[in-house]
C-alpha positions in Angstrom: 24.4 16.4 -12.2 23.2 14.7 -15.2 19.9 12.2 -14.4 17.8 10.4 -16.8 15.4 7.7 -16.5 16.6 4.2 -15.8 16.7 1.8 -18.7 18.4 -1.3 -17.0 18.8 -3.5 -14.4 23.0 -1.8 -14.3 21.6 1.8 -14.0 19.0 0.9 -11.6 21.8 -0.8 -8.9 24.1 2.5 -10.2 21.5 4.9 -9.5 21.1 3.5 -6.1 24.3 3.2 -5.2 24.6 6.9 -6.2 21.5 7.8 -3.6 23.4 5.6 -0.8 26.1 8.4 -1.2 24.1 11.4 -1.0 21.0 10.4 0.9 22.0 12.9 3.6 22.9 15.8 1.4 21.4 19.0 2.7 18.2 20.5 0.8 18.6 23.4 -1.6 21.9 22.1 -2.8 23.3 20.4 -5.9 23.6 17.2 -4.2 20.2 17.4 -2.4 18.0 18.1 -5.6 20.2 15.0 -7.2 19.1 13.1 -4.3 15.6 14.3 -4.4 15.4 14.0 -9.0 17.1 10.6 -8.4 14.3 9.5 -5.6 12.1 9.9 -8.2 13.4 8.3 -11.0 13.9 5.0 -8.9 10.5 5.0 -7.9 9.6 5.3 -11.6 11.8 2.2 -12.2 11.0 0.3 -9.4 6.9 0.5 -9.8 7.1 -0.5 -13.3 9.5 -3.5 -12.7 8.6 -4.6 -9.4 5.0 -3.9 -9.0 3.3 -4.4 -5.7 0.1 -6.3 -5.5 -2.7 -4.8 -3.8 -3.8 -7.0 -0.1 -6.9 -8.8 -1.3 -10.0 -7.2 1.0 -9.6 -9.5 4.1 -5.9 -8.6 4.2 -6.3 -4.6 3.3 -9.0 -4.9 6.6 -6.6 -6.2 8.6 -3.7 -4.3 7.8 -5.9 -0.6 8.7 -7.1 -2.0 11.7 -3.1 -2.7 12.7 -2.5 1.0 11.9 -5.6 2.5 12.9 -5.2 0.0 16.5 -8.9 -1.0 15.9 -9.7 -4.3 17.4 -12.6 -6.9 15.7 -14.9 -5.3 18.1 -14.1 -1.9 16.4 -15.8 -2.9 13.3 -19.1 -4.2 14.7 -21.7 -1.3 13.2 -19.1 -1.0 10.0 -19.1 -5.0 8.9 -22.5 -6.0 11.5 -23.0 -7.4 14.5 -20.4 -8.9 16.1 -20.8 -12.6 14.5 -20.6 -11.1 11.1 -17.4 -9.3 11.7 -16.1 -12.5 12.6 -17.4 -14.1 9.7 -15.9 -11.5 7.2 -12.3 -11.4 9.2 -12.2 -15.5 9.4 -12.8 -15.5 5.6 -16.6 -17.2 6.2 -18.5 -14.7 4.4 -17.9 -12.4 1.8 -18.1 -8.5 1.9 -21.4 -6.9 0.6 -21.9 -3.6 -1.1 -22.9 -2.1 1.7 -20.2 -3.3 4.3 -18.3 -2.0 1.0 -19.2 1.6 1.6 -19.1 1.8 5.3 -15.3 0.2 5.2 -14.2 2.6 3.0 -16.1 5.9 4.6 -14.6 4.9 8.0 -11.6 2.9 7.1 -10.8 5.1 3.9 -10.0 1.6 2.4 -10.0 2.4 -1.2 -13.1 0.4 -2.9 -11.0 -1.4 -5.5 -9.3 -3.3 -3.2 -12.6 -3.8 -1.1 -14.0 -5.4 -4.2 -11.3 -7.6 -5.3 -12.4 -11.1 -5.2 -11.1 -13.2 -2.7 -11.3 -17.1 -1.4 -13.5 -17.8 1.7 -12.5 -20.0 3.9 -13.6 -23.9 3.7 
């Protein structure tokens, strides 16, 4: 076994097509710490060249109410009353510091993306 980290576009696709092989290799053997050593070179590779973007707030909301299976009613005492939550979801008004700090203590939403700027709707 013989890893190192992944210079180009060629040892990326070879480096995955060598993980395809032994994906299922059992733990604790030669072939399931390559599999594990080259997980983690990929990742190294693919967060540097293909870098995700962070949801902007409204989006970040949304997406941890999906998971969490909170409805817009779930977030009236986090946003406000139930017109404000409204508001904020349908992009009418933006997030204050204090809707800031409740999203994140109950939503664990981390605050930089609560604080990213974003477009409200016309």
């Amino acid at each position: 076994m013989k890893i190192k980290t992944i210079k180009s576009k060629k040892e990326y696709q070879a480096a995955l097509k060598r993980l395809d092989e032994i994906f299922d290799a059992p733990a604790n053997t030669n072939e399931g710490d390559e599999a594990e050593l080259l997980t983690l070179v990929i990742d190294v590779y693919e967060n540097e060249n293909f870098p995700i973007e962070a949801p902007d707030p409204i989006e970040a909301i949304k997406i941890r109410m999906e998971e969490m299976g909170l409805k817009q009613t779930d977030l009236i005492g986090i946003i406000g009353e139930k017109g404000k939550v409204s508001e904020v979801l349908n992009r009418r008004r933006k997030l204050n510091l204090n809707m800031i700090r409740r999203i994140n203590k109950r939503l664990h939403i981390p605050p930089s993306v609560l604080i990213q700027e974003y477009k409200l709707s016309a």
